[in-house]
N, C-alpha and C positions, 0 to 999 in steps of 0.2 A: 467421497467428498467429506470433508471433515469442515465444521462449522467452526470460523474462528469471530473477534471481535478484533476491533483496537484498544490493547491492552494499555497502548502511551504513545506520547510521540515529544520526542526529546530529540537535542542534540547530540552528537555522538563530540564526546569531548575534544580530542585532538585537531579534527577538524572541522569541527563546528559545521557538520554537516547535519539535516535533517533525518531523523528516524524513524518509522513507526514500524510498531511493533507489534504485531497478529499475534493473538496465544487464543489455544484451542478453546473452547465453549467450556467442553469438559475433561479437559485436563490443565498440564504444566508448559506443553510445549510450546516453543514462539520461534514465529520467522519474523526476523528485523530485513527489513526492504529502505536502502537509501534511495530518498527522495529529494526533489528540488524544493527551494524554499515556497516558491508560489504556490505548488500543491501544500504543501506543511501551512501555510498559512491557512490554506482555505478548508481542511482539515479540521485544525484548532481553531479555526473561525463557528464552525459549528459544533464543536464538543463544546463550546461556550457558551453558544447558544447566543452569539452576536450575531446581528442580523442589519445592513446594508439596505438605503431608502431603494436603491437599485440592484439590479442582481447582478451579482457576480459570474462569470463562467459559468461555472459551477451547479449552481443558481437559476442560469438559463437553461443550462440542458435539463437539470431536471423539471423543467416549467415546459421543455419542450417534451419531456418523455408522456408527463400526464397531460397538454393540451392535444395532444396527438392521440390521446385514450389509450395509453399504453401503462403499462406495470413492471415496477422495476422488481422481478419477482427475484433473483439473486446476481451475486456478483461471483465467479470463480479463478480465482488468481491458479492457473494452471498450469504453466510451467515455466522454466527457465531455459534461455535456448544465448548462447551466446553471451552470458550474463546479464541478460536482459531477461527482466519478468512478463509475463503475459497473461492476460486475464483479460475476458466476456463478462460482459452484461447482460445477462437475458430479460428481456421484455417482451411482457405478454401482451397481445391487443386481438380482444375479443379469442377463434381461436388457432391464431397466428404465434408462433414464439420466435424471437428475434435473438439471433448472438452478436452481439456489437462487440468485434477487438477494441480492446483499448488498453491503457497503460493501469496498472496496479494503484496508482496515489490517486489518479481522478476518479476511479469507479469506486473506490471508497468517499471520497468528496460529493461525488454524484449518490451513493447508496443511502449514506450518514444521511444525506438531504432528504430520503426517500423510504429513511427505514426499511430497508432492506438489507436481509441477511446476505453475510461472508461467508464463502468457502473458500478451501484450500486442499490441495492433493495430502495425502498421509506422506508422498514420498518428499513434496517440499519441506514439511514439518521434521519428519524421520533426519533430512537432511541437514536443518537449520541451516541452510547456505554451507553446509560442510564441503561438499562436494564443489562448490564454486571458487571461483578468480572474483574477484573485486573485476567490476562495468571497467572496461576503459574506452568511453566514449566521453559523449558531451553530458552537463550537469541533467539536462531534461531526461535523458534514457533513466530509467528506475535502474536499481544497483550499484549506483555512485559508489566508489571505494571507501572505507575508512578514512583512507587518505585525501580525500576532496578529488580523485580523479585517478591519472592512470597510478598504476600500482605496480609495487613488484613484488606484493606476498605471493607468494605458492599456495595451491588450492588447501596445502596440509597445516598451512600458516596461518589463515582465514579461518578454518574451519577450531582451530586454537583458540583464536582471538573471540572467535562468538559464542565460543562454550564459557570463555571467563567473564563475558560480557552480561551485566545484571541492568535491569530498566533502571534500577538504581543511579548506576553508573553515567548514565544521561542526564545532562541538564535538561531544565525544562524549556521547551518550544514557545518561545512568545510570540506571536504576529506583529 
């Protein structure tokens, strides 16, 4: 497991779809994961550190993780199956450890909220989505295309596209 952060979270310019962007702890590498705008909002709602008289999704689960005497002790974005990303939540309570599936954009919205650390496989990172097709599913699946949806890059076209692609290159994410 390799510890990463969110290094940003931008739009990807042509289609103004949301971004965020994992880069290792301790190094260079980043995996950009497309996400929906509701996750990206609630995201950059707490790298802001704006905070709601009610709680948001987000918000509640983590208010249910710690009411329930639980600890969001890491999040690990694990793998890609179908262009879809996949990532656990481990929660500890007392000495019980829980793996909750869930989707890559909320268990960083839920973590952010809980300080708890990111991981990531070396072979996702190694990969940078090289080896992937753009999602062609609905907006909510994580991996949304560059394109806002389905796509007809080849895996060798993609993997092009994200090696020239700089955080730079992203507009920034407003809520």
């Amino acid at each position: 497991m390799i510890e990463v952060r969110v290094q940003s979270l931008g739009l990807e310019q042509t289609s103004q779809t949301p971004v965020v962007i994992l880069q290792e702890v301790d190094g260079a590498r980043v995996l950009p994961i497309w996400i929906g705008p509701g996750e990206a909002s609630a995201i950059a709602m707490e790298l802001a550190g704006m905070k709601f008289s009610r709680p948001l999704t987000h918000d509640l689960a983590a208010s249910l993780v710690r009411g329930l005497g639980g600890v969001l002790t890491r999040v690990l974005i694990s793998r890609v199956q179908d262009n879809t990303y996949f990532a656990e939540m481990v929660v500890q309570r007392g000495d019980e450890m829980i793996s909750i599936d869930a989707r890559p954009s909320d268990s960083i919205a839920i973590a952010l909220r809980l300080q708890a650390r990111l991981f990531t496989t070396d072979e996702l990172l190694a990969s940078t989505a090289g080896d992937l097709a753009p999602a062609e599913s609905e907006e909510e699946d994580e991996g949304t295309s560059p394109s806002g949806g389905k796509s007809k890059m080849s895996a060798e076209e993609l993997q092009a596209y994200l090696r020239r692609l700089n955080p730079e290159d992203l507009g920034r994410f407003n809520p």
